[in-house]
C-alpha positions in Angstrom: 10.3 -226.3 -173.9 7.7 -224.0 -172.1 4.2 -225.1 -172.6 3.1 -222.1 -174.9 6.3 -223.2 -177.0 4.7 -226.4 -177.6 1.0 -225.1 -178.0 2.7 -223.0 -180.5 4.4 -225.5 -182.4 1.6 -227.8 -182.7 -0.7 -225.2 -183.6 1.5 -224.5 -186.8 1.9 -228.4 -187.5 -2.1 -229.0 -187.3 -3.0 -226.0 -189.4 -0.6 -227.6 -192.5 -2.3 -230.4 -191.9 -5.8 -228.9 -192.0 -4.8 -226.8 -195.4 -4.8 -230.5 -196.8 -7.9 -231.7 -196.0 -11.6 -230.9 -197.1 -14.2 -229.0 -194.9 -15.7 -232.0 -193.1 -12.8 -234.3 -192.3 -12.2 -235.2 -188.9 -8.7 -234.6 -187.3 -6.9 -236.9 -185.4 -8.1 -237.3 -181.4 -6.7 -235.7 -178.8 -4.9 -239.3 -177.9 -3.4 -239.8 -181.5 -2.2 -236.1 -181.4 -0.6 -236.9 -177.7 1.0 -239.8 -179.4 2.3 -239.0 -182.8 3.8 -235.6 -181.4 4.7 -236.0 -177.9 3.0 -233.4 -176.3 0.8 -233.7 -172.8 -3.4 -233.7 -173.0 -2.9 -230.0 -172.0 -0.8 -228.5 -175.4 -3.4 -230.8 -177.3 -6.3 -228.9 -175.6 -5.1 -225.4 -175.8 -4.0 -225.8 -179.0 -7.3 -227.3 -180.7 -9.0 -224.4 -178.3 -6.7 -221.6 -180.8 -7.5 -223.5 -183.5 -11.4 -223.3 -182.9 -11.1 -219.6 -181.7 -9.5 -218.9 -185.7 -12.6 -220.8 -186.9 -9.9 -223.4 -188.7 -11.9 -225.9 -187.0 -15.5 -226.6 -185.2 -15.2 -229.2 -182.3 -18.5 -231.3 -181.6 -18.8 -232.8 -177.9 -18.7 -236.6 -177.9 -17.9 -236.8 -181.7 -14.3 -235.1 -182.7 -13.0 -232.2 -183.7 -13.6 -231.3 -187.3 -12.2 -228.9 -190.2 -14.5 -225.7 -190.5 -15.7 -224.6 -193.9 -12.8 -221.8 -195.6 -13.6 -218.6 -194.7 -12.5 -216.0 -197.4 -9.8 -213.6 -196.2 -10.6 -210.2 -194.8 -11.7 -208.0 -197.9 -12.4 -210.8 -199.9 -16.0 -212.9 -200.9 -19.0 -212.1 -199.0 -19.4 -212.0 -195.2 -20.2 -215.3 -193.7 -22.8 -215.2 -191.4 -24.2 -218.8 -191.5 -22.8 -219.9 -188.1 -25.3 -217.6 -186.6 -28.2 -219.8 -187.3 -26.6 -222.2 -184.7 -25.8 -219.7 -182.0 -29.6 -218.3 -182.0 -31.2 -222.1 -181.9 -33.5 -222.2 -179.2 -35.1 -218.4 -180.0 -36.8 -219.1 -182.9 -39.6 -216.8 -183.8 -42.1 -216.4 -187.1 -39.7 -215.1 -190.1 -43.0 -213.4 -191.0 -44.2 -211.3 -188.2 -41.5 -209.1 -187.7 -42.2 -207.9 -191.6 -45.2 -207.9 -191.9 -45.8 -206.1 -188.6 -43.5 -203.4 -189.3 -44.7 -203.0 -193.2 -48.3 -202.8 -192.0 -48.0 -199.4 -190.5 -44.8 -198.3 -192.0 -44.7 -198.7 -195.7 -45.6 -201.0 -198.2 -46.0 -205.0 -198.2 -42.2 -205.2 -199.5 -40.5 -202.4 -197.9 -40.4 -198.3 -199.1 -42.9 -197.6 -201.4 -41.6 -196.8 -205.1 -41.5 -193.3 -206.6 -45.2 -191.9 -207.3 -47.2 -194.9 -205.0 -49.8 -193.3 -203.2 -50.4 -194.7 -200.0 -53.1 -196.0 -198.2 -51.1 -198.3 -196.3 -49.0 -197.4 -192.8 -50.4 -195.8 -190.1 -49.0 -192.3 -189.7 -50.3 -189.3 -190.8 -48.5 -187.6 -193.8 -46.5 -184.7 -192.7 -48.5 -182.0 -193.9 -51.0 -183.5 -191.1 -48.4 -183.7 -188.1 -47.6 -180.4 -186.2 -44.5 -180.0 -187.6 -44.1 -176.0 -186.2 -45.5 -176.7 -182.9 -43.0 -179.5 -182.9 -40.2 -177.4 -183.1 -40.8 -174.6 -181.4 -41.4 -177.5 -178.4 -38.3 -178.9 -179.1 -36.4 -175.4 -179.2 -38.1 -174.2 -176.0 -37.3 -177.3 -174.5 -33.2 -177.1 -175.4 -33.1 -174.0 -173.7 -34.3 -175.2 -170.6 -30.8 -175.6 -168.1 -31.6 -179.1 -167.4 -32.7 -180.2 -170.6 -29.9 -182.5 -170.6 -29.7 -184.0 -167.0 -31.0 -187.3 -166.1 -35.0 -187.5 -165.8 -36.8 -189.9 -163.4 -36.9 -193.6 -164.3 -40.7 -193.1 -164.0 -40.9 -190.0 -166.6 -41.0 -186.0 -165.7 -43.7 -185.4 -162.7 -45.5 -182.3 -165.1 -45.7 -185.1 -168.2 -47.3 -188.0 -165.6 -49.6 -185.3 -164.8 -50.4 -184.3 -168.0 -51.3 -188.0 -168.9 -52.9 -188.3 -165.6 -55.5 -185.6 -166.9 -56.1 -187.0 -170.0 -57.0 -190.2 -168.6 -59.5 -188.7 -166.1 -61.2 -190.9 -162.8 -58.9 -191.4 -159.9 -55.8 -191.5 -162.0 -53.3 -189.7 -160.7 -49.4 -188.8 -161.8 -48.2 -191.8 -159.2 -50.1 -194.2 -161.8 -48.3 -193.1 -165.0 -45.4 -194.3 -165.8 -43.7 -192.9 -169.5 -42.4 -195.0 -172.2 -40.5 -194.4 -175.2 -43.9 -194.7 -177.5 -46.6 -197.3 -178.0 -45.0 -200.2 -179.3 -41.9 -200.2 -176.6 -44.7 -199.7 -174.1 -46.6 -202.9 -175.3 -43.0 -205.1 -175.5 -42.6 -204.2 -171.6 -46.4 -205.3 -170.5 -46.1 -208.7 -172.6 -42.7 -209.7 -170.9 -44.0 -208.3 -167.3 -47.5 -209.9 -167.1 -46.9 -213.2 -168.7 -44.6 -215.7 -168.7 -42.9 -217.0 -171.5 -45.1 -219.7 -173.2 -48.6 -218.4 -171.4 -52.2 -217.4 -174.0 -52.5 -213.9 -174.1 -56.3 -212.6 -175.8 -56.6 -211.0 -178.2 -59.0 -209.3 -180.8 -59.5 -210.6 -184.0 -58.3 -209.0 -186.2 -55.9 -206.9 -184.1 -53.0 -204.9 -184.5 -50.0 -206.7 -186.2 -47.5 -205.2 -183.7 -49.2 -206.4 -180.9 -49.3 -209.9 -182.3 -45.5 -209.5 -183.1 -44.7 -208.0 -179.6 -47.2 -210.8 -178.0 -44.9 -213.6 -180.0 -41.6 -212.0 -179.5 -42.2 -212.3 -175.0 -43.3 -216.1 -175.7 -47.0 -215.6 -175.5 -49.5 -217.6 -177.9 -52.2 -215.1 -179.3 -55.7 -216.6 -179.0 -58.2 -214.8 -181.1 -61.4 -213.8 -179.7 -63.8 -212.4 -182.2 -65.3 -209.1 -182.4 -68.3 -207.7 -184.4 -69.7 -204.4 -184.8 -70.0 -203.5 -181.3 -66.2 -204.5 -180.5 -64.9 -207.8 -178.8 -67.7 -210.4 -177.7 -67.9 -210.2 -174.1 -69.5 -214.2 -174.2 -66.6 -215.4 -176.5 -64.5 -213.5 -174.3 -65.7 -215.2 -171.2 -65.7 -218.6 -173.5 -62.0 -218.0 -174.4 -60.4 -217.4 -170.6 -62.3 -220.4 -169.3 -61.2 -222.6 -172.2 -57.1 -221.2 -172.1 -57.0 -219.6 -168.3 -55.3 -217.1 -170.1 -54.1 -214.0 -167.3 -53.8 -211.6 -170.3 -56.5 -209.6 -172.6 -55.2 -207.2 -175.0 -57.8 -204.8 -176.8 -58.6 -201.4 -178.7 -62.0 -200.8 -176.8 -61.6 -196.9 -179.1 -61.2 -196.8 -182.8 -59.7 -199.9 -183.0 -56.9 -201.0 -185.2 -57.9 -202.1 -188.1 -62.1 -202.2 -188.1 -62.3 -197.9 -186.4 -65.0 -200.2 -183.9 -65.6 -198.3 -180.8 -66.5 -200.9 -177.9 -70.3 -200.4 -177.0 -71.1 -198.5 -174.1 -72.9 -201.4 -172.9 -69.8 -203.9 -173.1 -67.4 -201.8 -171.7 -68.3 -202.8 -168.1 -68.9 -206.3 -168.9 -65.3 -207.1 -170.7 -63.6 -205.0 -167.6 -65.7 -207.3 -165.2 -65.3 -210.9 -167.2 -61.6 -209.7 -167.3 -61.6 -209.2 -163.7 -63.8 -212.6 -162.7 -60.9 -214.1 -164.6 -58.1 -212.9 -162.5 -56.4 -211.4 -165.7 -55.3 -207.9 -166.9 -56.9 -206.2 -169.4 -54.2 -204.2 -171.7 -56.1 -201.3 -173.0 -54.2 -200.0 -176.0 -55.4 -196.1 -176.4 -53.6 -195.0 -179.5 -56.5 -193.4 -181.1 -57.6 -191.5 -178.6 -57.0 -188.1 -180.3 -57.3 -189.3 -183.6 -61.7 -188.8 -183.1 -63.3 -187.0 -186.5 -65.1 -184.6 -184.3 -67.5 -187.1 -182.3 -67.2 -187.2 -178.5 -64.7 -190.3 -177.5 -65.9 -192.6 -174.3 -63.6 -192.6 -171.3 -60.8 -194.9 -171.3 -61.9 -198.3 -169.2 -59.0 -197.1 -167.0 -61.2 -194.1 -165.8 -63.9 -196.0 -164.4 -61.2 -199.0 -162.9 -60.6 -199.0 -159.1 -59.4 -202.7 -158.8 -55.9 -202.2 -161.1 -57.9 -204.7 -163.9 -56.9 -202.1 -166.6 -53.4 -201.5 -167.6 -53.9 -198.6 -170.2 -51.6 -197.4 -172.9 -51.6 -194.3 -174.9 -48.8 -192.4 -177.1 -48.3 -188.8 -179.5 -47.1 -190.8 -181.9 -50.0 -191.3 -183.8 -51.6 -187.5 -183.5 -48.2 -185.8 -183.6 -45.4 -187.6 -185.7 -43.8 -190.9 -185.7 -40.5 -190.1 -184.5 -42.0 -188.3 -181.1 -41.7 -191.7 -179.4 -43.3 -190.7 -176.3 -46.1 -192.9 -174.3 -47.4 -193.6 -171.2 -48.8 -196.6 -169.0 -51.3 -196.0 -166.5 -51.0 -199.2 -163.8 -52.2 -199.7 -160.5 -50.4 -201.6 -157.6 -47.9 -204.3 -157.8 -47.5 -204.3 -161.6 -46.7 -201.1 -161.9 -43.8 -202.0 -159.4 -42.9 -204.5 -161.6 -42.7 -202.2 -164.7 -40.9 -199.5 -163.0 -38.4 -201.9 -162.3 -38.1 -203.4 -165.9 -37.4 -200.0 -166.6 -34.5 -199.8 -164.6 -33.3 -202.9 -166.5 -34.4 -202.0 -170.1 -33.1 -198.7 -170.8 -33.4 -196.6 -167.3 -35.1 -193.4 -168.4 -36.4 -192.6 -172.0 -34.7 -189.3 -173.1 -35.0 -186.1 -171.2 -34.9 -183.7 -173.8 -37.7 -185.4 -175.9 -40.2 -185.6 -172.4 -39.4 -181.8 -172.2 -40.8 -181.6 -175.9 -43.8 -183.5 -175.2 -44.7 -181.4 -172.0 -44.3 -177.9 -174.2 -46.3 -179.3 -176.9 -49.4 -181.0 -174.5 -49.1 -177.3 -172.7 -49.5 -175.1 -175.1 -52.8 -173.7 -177.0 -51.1 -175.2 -180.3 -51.7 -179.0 -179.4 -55.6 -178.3 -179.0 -55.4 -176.3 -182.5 -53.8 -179.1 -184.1 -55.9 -181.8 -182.7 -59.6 -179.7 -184.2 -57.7 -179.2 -187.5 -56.7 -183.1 -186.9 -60.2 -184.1 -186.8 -61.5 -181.9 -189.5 -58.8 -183.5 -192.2 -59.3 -187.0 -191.2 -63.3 -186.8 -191.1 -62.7 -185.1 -194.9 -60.1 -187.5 -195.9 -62.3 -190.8 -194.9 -65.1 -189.1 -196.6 -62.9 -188.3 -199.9 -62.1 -192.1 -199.9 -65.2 -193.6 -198.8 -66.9 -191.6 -202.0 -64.0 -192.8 -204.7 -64.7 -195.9 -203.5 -67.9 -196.4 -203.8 -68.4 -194.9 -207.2 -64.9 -196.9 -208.9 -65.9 -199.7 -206.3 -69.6 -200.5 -206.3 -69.6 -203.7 -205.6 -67.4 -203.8 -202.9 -69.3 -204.0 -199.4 -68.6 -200.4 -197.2 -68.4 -201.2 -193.4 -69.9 -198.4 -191.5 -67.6 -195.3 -191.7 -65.6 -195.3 -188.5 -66.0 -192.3 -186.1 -62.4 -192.1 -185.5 -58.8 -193.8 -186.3 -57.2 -193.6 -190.1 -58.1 -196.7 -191.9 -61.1 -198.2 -193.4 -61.6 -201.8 -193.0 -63.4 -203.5 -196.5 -64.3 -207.0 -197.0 -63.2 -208.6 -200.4 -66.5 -209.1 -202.8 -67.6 -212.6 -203.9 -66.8 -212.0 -207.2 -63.5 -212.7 -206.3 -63.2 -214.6 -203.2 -65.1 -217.1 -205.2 -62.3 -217.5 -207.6 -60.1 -217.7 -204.7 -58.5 -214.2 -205.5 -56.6 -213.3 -201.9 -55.9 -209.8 -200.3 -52.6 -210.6 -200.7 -52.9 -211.2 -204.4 -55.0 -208.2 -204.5 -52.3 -205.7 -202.2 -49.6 -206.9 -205.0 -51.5 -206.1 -208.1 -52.4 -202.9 -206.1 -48.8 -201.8 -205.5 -47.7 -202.7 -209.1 -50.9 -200.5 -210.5 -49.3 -197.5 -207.7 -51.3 -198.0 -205.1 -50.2 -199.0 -201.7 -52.4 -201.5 -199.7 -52.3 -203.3 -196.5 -53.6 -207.3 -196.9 -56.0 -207.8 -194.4 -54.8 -211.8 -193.3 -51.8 -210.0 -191.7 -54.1 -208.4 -188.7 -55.6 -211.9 -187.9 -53.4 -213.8 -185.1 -54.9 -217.4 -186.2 -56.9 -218.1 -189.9 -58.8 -215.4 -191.7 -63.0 -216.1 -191.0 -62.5 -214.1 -194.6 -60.6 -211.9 -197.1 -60.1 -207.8 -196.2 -58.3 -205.0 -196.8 -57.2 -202.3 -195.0 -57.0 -198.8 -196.8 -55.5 -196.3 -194.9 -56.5 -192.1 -195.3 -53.8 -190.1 -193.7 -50.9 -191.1 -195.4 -52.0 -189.3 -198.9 -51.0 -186.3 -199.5 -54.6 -185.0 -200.1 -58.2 -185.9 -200.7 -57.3 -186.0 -204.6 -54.7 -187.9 -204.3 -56.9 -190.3 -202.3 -59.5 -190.5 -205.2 -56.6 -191.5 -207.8 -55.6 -194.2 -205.1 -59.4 -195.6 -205.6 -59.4 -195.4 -209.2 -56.3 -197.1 -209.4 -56.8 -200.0 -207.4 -60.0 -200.3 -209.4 -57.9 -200.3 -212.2 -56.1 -203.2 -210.4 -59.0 -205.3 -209.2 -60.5 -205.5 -212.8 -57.3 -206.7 -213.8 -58.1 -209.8 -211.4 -61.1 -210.3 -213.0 -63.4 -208.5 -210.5 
């Protein structure tokens, strides 16, 4: 008998044995199986090694080979994914932070928002805010170019590095740009290239959720570093790379996510110089650049950075629409070697025909249009809600209004933090009274110093519907008690 004859047969003797025991028993060793059948080590091996592969039964090194749970039939019961918790041990991550990250600027805290919610949570801007004309007649200008379709260069199309370059300003040039497939991407590639798995990475606090979920996802620890009025403490700052030796800082030095703080003029060279005494990179996360309500914006710490401290990051998704994933990073010297070669690894080249877009859209008289009428409708809209707020809200402490950005940051009032009321009781009451709000604990990477909220303006459809948003979670807030 051929040795695949006697795997065979043994194969069909163990599994009638197997359809008489319970989930749990242990089968016979390999030694009792040689005996009581006749067969060499190798038809005992081979045919446990089926056996396993059918999922009839799960062998444990050292221990014995065991029958597997019942699996329904195909068609039948619910999938059974459970043995997946076992194949992913060793990567665990926070259940939390992937959610709460993606809900904070996508939707609501439990997912899609229900029918008739008004918003002031995500961060996008409603359509009727995104250039939705100027988009398309981009995108059809750029299909009809004859190589719309052919490979682009790993490091991005030369006239869209240049256009970035521009923006940027200083001594930046298109050789320093390299573009990504939109802001977040762009942050998940600087976390795994600078650090190494298990290293502190700075950060503000609070801070963007994504970045703490990209941070976490690469292995880094988030250390908070506290910010007040005038952005991120440049003493605490110093405080916090001595104490960790961190190699990392990630900050919004313009409009920051979620307090619309603009870094001081008068800290901007001393967190780009502490950063520098500490041997570290500073990741400067530009999102909001073009999101200004009419002020002038400061240069990007990039501009004014010869030494390659400054890794900057900027992206049209927020200005234009969320699914024109386009960014860029500007890097200087070896790590922008090392990014260029991560993208060669990732994903190669981020989609021709959508750089093409970009470039028609950044080139045309359109995109300086949209961004005045932009700044006009956000200043209005923060304005719209700041006003609801303070006459539905009066006892609620306003924060400065921010210059720029589409969120307004509030601290909870003592009336009910004292009865320990949370933002995230408060963001639940508001979503079941139809308004949509972000809790404020989710943008802290370690414990809350207190309780916030973060109300967002551009993803109403319209001033008015931004003053029903205020009476409504008024409406919500008195039914806490405060």
């Amino acid at each position: 008998m051929s040795d695949s004859s006697s795997t065979g047969a043994l194969v069909t003797i163990l599994r009638a044995e197997i359809a008489a025991l319970t989930p749990g028993d242990r089968l016979p060793s390999s030694r009792d199986l040689i005996t009581r059948h006749g067969v060499g080590p190798v038809t005992v091996s081979r045919a446990i090694a089926l056996l396993a592969a059918e999922g009839a039964v799960v062998t444990r090194p050292g221990s014995g080979t065991y029958v597997a749970a019942r699996r329904a039939r195909h068609g039948e019961g619910a999938p059974d994914t459970s043995w997946q918790a076992v194949a992913l041990a060793g990567r665990e991550r926070d259940p939390g932070a992937d959610h709460d990250a993606a809900s904070a600027e996508t939707d609501g805290p439990s997912g899609p928002l229900p029918a008739g919610t008004i918003a002031l949570s995500g961060g996008y801007l409603h359509e009727n805010l995104q250039p939705t004309r100027a988009l398309g007649a981009a995108l059809a200008r750029a299909a009809r170019r004859p190589d719309a379709w052919h490979r682009a260069p790993a490091a991005g199309l030369a006239p869209l590095r240049a256009i970035f370059a521009r923006q940027v300003g200083g001594g930046v040039g298109p050789e320093d740009v390299l573009v990504t497939g939109g802001g977040q991407a762009a942050l998940s590639m600087l976390f795994r290239a600078v650090a190494a798995p298990g290293s502190p990475v700075l950060v503000e606090s609070p801070t963007y959720p994504g970045a703490l979920a990209a941070a976490r996802a690469a292995g880094l620890r988030p250390v908070p570093v506290p910010i007040d009025d005038d952005g991120i403490r440049p003493d605490l700052l110093a405080d916090a790379f001595a104490m960790t030796g961190a190699r990392l800082l990630y900050c919004q030095p313009t409009f920051h996510n979620p307090t619309g703080t603009v870094l001081a003029p008068e800290r901007r060279r001393q967190v780009v110089d502490v950063t520098r005494a500490a041997g570290a990179f500073l990741i400067e996360d530009d999102f909001a650049r073009h999101l200004g309500h009419g002020r002038p914006v400061p240069r990007p710490l990039v501009a004014d950075d010869r030494d390659g401290t400054v890794v900057h990051l900027t992206s049209l998704t927020k200005p234009a629409s969320p699914s024109l994933r386009i960014g860029a990073l500007v890097a200087r010297g070896p790590v922008m070697r090392r990014l260029q070669a991560m993208r060669r690894v990732d994903d190669f080249f981020i989609a021709r025909p959508l750089q093409e877009a970009a470039v028609e859209l950044l080139s045309t008289p359109a995109w300086d249009r949209h961004l005045r009428t932009l700044a006009t409708a956000l200043r209005d809209r923060r304005t719209a809600l700041e006003d609801a707020l303070a006459r539905e809200l009066a006892d609620w402490p306003l924060a400065d209004s921010p210059a720029g950005g589409l969120h307004l940051w509030l601290r909870l009032p003592p009336a009910l933090t004292d009865r320990a009321v949370t933002d995230a009781a408060v963001a639940d009451v508001a979503g079941a009274h139809g308004v949509s709000v972000n809790a404020g604990h989710r943008y802290f990477p370690a414990e809350p110093p207190s309780a916030h909220l973060r109300l967002g303006f551009a993803a109403a459809a319209d001033p008015a519907e931004l003053t029903e948003a205020a009476r409504r979670l008024a409406g919500a807030v008195r039914s806490l008690g405060g």
